[in-house]
Each structure stands twice: as structure tokens, then as C-alpha cells.
Backbone bond lengths (Angstrom), bond angles and torsions (degrees), N, CA, C in turn:
res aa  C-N    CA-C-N  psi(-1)  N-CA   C-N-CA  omega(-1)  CA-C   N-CA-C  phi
1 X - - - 1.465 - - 1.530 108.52 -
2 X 1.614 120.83 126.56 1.209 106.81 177.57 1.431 122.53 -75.34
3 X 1.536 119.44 177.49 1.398 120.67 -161.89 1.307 113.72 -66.55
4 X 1.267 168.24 165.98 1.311 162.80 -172.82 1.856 106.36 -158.12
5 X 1.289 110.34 145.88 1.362 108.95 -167.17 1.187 96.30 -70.40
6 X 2.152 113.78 162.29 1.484 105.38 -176.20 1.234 116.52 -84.63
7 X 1.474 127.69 -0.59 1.750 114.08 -178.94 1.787 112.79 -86.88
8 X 1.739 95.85 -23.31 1.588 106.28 170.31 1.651 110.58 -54.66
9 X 1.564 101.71 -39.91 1.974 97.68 -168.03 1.297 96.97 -54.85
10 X 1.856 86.87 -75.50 1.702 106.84 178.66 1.815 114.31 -5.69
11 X 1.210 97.88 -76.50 1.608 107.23 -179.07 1.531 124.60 -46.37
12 X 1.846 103.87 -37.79 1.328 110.29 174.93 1.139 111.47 -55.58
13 X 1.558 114.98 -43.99 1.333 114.89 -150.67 1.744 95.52 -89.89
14 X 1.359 130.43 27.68 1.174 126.03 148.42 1.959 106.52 80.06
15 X 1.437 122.82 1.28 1.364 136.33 -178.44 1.976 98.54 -60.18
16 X 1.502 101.95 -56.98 1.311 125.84 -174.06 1.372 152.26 -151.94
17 X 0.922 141.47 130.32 1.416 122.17 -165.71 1.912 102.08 -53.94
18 X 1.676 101.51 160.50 0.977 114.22 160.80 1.450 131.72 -14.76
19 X 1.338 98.24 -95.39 1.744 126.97 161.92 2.375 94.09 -24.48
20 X 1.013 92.13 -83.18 1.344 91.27 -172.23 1.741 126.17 -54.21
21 X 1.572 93.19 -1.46 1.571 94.37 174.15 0.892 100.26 -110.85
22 X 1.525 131.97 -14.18 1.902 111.76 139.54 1.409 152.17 -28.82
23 X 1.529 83.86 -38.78 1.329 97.11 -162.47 1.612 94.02 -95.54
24 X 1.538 142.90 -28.27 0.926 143.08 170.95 1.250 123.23 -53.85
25 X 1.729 127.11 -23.52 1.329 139.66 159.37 1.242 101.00 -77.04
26 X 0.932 140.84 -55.98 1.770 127.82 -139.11 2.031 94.05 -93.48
27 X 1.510 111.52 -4.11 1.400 119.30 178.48 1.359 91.20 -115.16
28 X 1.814 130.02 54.17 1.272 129.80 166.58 1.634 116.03 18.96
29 X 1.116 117.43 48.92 1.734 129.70 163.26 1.526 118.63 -100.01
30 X 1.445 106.48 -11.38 1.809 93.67 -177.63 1.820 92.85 -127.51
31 X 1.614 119.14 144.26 0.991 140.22 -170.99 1.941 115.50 -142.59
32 X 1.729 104.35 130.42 1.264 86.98 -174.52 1.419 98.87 -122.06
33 X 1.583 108.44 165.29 1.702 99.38 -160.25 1.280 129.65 38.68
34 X 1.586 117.87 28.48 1.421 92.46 -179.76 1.606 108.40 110.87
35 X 1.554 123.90 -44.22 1.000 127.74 173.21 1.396 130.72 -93.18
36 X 1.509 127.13 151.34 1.339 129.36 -177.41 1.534 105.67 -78.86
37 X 1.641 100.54 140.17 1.688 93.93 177.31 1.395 94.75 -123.56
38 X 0.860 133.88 174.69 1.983 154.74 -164.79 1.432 114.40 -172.97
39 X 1.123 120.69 -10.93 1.232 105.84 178.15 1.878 111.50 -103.32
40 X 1.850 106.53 143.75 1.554 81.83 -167.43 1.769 106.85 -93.98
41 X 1.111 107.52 27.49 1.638 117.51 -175.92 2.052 102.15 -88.88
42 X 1.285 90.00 -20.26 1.577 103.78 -156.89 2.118 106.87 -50.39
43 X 0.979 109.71 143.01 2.141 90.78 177.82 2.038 83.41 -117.23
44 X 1.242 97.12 174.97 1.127 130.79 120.18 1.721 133.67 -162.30
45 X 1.752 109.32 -138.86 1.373 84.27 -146.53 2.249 73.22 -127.78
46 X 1.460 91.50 137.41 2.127 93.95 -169.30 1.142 110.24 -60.34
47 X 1.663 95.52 -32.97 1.721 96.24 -156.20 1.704 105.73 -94.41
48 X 0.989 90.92 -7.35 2.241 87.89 -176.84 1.713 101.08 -122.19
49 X 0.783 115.72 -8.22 1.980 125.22 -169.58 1.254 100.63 -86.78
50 X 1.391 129.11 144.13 1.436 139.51 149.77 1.223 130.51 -100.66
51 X 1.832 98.36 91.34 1.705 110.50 -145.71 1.785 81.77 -89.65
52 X 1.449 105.69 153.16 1.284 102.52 155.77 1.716 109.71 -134.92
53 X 1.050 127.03 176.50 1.472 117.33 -175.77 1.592 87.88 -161.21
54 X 1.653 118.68 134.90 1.414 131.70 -151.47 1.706 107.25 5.96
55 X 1.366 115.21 61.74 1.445 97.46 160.07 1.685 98.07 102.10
56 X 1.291 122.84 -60.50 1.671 116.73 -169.17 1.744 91.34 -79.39
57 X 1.120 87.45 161.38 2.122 128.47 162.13 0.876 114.59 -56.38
58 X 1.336 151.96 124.95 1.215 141.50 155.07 1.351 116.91 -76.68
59 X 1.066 108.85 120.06 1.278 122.45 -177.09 2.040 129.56 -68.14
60 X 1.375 107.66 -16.67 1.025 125.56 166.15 1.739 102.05 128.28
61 X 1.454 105.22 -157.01 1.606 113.23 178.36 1.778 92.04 -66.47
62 X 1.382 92.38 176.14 1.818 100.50 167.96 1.753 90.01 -129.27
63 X 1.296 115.36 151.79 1.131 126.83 140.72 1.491 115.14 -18.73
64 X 1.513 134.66 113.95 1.417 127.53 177.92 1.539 112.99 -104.73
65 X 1.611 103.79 129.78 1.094 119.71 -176.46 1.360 115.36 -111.06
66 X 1.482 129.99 143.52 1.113 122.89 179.55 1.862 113.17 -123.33
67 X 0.478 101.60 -166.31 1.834 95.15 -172.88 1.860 120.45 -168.16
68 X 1.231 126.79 123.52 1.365 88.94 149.68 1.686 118.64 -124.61
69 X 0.990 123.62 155.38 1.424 135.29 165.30 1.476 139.35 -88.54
70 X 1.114 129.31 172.64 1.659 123.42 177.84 1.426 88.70 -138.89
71 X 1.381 104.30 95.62 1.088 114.46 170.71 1.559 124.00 -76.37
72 X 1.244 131.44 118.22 1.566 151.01 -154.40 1.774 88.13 -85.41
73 X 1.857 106.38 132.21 1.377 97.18 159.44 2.020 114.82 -72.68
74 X 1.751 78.26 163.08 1.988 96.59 -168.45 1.275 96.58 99.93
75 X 1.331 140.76 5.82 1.760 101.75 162.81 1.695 86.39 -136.23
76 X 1.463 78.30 167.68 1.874 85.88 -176.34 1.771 101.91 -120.73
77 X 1.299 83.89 -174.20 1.997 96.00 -152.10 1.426 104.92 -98.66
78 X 1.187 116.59 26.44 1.498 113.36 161.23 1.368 138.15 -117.10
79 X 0.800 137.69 -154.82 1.733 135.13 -161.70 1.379 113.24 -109.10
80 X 1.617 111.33 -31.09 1.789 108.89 159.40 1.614 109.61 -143.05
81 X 1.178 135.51 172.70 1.457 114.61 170.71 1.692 98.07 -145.02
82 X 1.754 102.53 127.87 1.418 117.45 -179.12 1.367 96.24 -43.27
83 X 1.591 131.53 -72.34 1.039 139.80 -177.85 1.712 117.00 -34.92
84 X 1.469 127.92 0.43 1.105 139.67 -168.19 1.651 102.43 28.79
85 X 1.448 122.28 45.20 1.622 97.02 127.07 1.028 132.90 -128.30
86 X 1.728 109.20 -163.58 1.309 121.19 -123.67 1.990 85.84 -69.65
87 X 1.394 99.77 167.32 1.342 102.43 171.79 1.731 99.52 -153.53
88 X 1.514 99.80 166.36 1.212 128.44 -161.36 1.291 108.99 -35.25
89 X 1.747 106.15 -46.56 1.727 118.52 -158.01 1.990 108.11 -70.68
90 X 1.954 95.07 -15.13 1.238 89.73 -174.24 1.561 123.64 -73.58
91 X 1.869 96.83 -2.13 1.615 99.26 176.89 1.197 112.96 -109.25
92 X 1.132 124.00 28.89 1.539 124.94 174.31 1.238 119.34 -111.11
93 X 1.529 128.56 95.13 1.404 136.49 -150.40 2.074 90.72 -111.01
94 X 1.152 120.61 155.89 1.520 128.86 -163.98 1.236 119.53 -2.40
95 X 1.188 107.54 64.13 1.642 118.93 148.00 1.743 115.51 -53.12
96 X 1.218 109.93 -59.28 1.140 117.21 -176.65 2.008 112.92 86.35
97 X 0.909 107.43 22.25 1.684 115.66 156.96 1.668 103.59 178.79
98 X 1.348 109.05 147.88 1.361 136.17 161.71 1.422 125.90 -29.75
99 X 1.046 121.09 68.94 1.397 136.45 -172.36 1.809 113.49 -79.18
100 X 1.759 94.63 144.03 1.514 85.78 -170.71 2.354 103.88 -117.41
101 X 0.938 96.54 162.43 1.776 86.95 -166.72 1.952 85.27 -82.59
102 X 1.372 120.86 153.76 1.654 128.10 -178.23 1.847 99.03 -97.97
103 X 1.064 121.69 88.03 1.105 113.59 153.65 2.074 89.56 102.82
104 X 1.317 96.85 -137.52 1.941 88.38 -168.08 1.731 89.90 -159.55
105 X 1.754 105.37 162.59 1.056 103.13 166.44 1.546 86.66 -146.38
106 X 1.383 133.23 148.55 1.369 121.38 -146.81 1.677 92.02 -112.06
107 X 1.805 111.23 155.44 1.361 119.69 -147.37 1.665 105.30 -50.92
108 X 1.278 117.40 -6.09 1.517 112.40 -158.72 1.685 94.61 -100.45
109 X 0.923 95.95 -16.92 2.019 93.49 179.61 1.619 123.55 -103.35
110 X 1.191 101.20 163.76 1.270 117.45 176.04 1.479 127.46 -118.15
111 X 1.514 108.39 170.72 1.843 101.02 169.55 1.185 110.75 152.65
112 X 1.471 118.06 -135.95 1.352 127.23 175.22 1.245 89.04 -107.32
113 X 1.443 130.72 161.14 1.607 157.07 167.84 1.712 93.41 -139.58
114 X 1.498 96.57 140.31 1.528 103.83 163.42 2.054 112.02 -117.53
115 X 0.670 127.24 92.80 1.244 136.38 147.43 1.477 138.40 -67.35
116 X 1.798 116.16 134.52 1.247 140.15 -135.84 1.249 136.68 -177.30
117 X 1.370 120.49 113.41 1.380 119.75 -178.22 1.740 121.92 -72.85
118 X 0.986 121.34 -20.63 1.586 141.12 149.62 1.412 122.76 -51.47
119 X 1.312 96.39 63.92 1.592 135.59 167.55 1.183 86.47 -24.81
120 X 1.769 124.62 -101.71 1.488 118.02 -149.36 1.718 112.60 -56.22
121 X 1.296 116.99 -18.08 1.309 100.42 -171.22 1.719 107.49 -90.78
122 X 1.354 119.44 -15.43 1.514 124.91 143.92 0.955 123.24 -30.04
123 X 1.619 111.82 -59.17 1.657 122.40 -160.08 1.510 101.67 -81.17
124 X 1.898 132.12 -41.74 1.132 106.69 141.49 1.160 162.64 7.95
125 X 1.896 107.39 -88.77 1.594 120.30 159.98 1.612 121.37 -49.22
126 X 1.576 107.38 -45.96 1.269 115.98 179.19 1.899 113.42 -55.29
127 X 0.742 89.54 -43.96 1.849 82.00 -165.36 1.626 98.63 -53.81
128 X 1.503 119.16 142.85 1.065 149.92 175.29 1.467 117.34 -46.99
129 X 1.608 110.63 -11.28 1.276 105.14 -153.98 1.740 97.78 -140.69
130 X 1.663 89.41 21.53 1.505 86.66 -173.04 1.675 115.75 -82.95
131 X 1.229 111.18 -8.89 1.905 127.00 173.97 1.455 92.16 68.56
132 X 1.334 142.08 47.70 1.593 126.66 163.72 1.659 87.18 -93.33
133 X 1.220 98.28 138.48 1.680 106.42 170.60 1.463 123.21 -82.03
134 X 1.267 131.08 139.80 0.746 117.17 -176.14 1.882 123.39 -144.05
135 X 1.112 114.26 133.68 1.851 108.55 -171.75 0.613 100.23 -84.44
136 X 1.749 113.01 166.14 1.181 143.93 126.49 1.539 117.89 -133.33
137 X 1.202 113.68 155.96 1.688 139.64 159.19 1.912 106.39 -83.22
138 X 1.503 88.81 104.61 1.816 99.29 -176.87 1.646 100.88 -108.81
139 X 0.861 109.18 129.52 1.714 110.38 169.16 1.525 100.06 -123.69
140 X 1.056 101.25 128.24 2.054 124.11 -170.99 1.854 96.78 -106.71
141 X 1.944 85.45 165.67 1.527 89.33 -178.08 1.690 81.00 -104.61
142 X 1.447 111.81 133.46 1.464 113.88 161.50 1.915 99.18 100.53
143 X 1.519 90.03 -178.11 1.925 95.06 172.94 1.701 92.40 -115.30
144 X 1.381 101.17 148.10 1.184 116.29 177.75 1.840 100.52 -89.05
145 X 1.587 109.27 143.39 1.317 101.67 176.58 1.983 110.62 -88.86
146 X 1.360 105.80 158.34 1.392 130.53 178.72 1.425 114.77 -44.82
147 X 1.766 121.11 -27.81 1.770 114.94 145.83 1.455 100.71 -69.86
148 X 1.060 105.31 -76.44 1.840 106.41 -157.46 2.210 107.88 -26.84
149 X 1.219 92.09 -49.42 1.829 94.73 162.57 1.545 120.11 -35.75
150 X 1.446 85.22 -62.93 1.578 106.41 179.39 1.678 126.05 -17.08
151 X 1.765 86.23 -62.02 1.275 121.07 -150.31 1.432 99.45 -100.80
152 X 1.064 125.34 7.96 1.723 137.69 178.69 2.115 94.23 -110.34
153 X 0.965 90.13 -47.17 1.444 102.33 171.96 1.593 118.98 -61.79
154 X 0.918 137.09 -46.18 1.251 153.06 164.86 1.470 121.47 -70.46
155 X 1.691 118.17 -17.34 1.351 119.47 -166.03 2.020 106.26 74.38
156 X 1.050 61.87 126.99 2.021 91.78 167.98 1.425 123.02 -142.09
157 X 1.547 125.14 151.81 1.339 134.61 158.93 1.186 134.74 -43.32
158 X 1.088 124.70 95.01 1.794 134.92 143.22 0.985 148.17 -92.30
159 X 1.168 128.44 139.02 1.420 137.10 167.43 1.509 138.60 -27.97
160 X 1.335 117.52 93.92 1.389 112.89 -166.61 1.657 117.28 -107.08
161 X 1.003 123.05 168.25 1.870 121.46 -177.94 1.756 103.65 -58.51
162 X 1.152 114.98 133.44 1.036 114.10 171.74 1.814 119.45 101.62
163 X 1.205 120.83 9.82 1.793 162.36 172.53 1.893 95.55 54.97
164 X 1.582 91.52 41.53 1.673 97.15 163.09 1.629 95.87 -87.58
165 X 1.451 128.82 159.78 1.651 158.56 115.76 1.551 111.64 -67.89
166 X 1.453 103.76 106.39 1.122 113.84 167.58 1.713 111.64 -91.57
167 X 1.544 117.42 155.51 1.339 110.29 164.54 1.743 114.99 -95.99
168 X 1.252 124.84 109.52 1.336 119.97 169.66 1.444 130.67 -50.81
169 X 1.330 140.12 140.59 1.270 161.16 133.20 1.780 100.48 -1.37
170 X 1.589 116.20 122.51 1.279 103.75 159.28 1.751 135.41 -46.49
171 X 1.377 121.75 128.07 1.327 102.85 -161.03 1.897 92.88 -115.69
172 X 1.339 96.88 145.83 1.628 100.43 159.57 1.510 123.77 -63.08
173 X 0.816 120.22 116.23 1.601 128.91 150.16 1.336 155.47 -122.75
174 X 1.395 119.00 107.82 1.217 104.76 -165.22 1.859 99.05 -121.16
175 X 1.659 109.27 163.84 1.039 129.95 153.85 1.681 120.77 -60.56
176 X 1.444 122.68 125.14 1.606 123.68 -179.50 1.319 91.77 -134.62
177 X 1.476 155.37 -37.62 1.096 143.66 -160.99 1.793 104.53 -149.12
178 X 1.377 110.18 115.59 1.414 142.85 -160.96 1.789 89.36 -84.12
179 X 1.050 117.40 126.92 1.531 126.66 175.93 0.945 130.08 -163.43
180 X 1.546 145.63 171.95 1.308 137.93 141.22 1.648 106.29 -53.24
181 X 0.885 126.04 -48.89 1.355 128.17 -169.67 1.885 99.25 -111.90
182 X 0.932 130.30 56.70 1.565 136.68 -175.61 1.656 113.98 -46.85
183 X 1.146 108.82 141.76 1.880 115.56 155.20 1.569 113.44 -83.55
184 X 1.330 95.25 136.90 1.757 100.47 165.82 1.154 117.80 -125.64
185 X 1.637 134.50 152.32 1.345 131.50 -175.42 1.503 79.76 -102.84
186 X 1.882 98.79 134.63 1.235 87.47 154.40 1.951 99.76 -148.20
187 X 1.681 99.96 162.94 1.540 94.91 -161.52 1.690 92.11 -116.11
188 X 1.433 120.94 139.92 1.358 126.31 164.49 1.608 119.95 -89.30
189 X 0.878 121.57 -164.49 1.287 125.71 135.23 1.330 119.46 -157.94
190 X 1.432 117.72 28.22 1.314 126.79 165.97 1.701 91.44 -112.01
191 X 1.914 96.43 -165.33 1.672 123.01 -164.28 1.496 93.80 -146.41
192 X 1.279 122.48 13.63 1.676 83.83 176.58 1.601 128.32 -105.33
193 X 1.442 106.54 161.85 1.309 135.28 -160.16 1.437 109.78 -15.78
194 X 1.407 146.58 103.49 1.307 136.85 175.00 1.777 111.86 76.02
195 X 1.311 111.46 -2.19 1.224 105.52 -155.08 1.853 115.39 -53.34
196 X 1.302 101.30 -33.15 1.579 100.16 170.87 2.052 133.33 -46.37
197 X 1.540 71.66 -37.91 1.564 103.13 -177.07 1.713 103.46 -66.68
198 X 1.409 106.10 -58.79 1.553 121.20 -172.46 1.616 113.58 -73.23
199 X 1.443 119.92 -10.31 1.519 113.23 173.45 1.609 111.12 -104.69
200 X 1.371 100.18 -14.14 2.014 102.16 165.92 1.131 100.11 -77.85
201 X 1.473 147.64 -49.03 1.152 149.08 166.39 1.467 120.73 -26.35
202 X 1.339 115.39 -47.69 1.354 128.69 -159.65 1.574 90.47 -91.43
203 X 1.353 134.73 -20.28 1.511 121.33 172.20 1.432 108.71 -113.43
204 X 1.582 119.17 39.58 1.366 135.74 165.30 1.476 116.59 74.76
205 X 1.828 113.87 21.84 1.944 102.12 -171.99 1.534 66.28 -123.20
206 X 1.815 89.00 166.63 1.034 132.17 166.38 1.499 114.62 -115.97
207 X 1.634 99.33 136.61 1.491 105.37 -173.74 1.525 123.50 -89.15
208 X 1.319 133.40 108.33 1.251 138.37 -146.90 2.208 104.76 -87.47
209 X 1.871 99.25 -40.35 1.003 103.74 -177.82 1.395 106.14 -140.91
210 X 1.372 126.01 165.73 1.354 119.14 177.37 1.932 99.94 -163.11
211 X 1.307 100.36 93.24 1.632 115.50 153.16 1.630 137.68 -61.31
212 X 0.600 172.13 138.70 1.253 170.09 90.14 1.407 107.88 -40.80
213 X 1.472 104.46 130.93 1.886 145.45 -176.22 0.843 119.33 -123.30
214 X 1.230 146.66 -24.55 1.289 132.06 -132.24 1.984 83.84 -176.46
215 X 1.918 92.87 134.50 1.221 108.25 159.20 1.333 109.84 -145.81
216 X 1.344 142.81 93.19 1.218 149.49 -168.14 1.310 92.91 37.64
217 X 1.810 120.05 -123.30 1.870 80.69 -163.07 1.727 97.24 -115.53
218 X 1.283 102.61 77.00 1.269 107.01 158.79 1.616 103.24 -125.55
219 X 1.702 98.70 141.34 1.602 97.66 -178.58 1.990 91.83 -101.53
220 X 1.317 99.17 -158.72 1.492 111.84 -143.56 1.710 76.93 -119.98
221 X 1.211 110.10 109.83 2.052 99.61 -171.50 2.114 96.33 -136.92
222 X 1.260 134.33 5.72 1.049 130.95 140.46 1.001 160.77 -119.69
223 X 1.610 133.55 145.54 1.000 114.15 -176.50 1.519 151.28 -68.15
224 X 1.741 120.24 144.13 1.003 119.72 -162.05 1.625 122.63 -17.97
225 X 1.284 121.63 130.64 1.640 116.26 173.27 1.236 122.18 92.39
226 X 1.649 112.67 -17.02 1.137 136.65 179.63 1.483 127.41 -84.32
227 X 1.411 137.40 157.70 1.466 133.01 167.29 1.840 102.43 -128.62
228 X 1.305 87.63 173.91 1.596 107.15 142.60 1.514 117.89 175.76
229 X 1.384 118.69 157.66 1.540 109.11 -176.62 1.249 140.23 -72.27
230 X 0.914 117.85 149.03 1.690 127.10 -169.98 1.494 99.38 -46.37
231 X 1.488 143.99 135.56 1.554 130.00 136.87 1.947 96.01 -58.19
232 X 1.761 65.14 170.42 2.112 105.70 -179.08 1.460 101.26 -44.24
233 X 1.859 105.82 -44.51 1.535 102.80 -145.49 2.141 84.10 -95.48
234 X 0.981 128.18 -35.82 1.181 129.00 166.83 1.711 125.32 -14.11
235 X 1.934 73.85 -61.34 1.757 99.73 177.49 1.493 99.47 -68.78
236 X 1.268 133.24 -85.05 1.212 140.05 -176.30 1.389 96.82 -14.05
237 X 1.092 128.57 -59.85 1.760 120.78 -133.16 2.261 86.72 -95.23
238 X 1.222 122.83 -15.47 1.176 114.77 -169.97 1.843 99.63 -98.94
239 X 1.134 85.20 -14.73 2.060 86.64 168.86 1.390 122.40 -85.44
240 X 1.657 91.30 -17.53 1.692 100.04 -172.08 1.615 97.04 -85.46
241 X 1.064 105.62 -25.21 1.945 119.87 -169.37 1.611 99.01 -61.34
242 X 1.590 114.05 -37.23 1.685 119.32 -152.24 1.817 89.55 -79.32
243 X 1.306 126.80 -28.74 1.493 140.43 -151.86 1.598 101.39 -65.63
């Protein structure tokens, strides 16, 4: 088997995403043969190498599983929460490997979640700039006016970590349910943090609910709390989406 970089194994082998098996080298935690590596250029080889990562063996790739869920609001999309609540992993009963949530949907929302031990193809979907489209079902307090649309349509400035304004990606939006308090479909094609929340904001609504439907071309087909696994052609067609 040829040599492969070490955050690619790492990741294969389902320990961590990408990104985070970076940071586990360059914080002297992964060692091969015996030796400490830090650099993230470094390869070796799974099947003849004696990878270790904090101390254990790597055991090789794992079987990769992919998943999606309908994630129920009240739990959040990570692996433990200081705040001790409930989170995603607590509804996933025999999976049979260590699954990681792709990106976040924040404790107040719902939808589809895709979850996965296939680190690099995580780190993929995740990047900001990968153009997979993606829905949701938004229900606002109030009607948004015919600029404020506009300007959601066109991309506008928000607030990002670190007291940058980013400009967003034109987003789809349409009207589906006529109200005092109305639903809107609207489609991204970015991931960042709250961003749904933070561009109704910026044209004066507040977001009351926020679903997720739609993941490039996966629709939203279980019920709340529930999973099941991706088919072959599922996978195929959501790798071809990241390209």
C-alpha cells in the first residue's frame, strides 16, 4: 500500500476528522515506529507502519459508515456537551462504529444530519465552499419586506467568530406558507455557524423555527429521533455532489 499522509489514515481509521487529526500531530500525539511526528506533510504506510495516536495502535481503516438522521430540536451536534445536554450520539443505538455528526445544526433546530466515520469525506462536505445545496423550512416572526428578500437573495453581511462580517453566498428563497408569522424555503450553499438565523436578523425577523430537508440530493425521509444508512448509490451520488 503506498504511503498516505498521517491525518488522511488517522481520519480513515475513523479516530477523527481530518482537521482534528491535524491538530493531534502538530500537539506531538501521533508517533510512527516509535517516533514522534509534528509535521503535517509527514506520510506513512497503514498496513506496515506502527501508527500510534495518544498512546493506542491504530488499528487500520474501519469499515465506513454513513448515516442520515432527523435530528429532533434540544440536542446538539456534538459528541459530549459541557452543558450536559442531550446530544445527537445519545440516539444512535447499534451502529456498530464511532460515528461523527458533518458539520452542526444548532440545539434549537431540526432536520436531516448526515453522520460518518469517513473523516476526509466529512472534511469535504464541511468546507464552506463546497456549493452542496442545502434546505431548510424557516418560519419567521412577522413578513419580511420585498428589499429585505432582495438582499437575502443577493447575499448580505454577517457576523462571524472573531468580529469579522462576512458576505454570504446568494441564497434561494421562496415563500410556501402565507401568514402572520410565514414559512420560507430557503436554499444555501454554504455551512456557516447560525448563518440562517444571522441573515433574518440582519433584515430585522427573527427566526422562530428552522428545519432542514434537503441535503444535496438527499431528501429528509425519517422520523424525528430516528436514522438509517445511506445506500451505495446514496453515497456515490453525495460524493459526486462535493466534486
Amino acid at each position: 500500500m503506498p504511503a498516505e499522509r498521517l491525518q488522511k489514515i488517522i481520519a480513515a481509521a475513523g479516530i477523527a476528522s481530518r482537521r482534528k487529526a491535524e491538530q493531534l500531530i502538530t500537539g506531538g500525539l501521533v508517533s510512527v515506529n516509535g517516533k514522534v511526528v509534528t509535521e503535517l506533510g509527514s506520510k506513512a504506510d497503514a498496513e506496515h507502519d506502527h501508527i500510534r495516536v495518544n498512546g493506542k495502535l491504530l488499528r487500520g481503516a474501519e469499515r465506513h459508515v454513513y448515516l442520515v438522521m432527523n435530528k429532533p430540536k434540544g440536542y446538539v451536534t456534538t459528541l459530549s456537551d459541557p452543558e450536559r445536554r442531550p446530544t445527537v450520539m445519545d440516539l444512535l443505538q447499534g451502529v456498530g462504529a464511532r460515528v461523527y455528526p458533518v458539520g452542526r445544526l444548532d440545539y434549537a433546530s431540526e432536520g436531516l444530519l448526515l453522520l460518518t466515520n469517513d473523516g476526509e469525506f466529512a472534511n469535504r462536505l464541511m468546507k464552506a465552499a463546497s456549493h452542496v445545496p442545502k434546505t431548510y423550512m424557516v418560519k419567521l416572526a412577522g413578513t419580511p419586506s420585498v428589499e429585505g428578500l432582495s438582499r437575502l437573495r443577493s447575499g448580505l453581511f454577517i457576523a462571524v467568530p472573531g468580529g469579522r462580517r462576512v458576505k454570504t453566498a446568494p441564497a434561494k428563497v421562496r415563500l410556501i406558507r402565507e401568514a402572520n408569522n410565514p414559512w420560507y424555503e430557503v436554499t444555501l450553499i454554504e455551512g456557516r455557524n447560525r448563518q440562517i438565523r444571522k441573515m433574518f436578523e440582519e433584515i430585522g425577523h427573527h427566526v422562530e423555527k428552522i428545519k432542514r430537508v434537503r441535503y444535496g440530493p438527499l431528501e429528509l425521509d425519517v422520523h424525528p429521533g430516528e436514522f438509517r444508512r445511506l445506500t451505495p448509490q446514496e453515497v456515490t451520488r453525495l460524493k459526486a455532489a462535493t466534486k
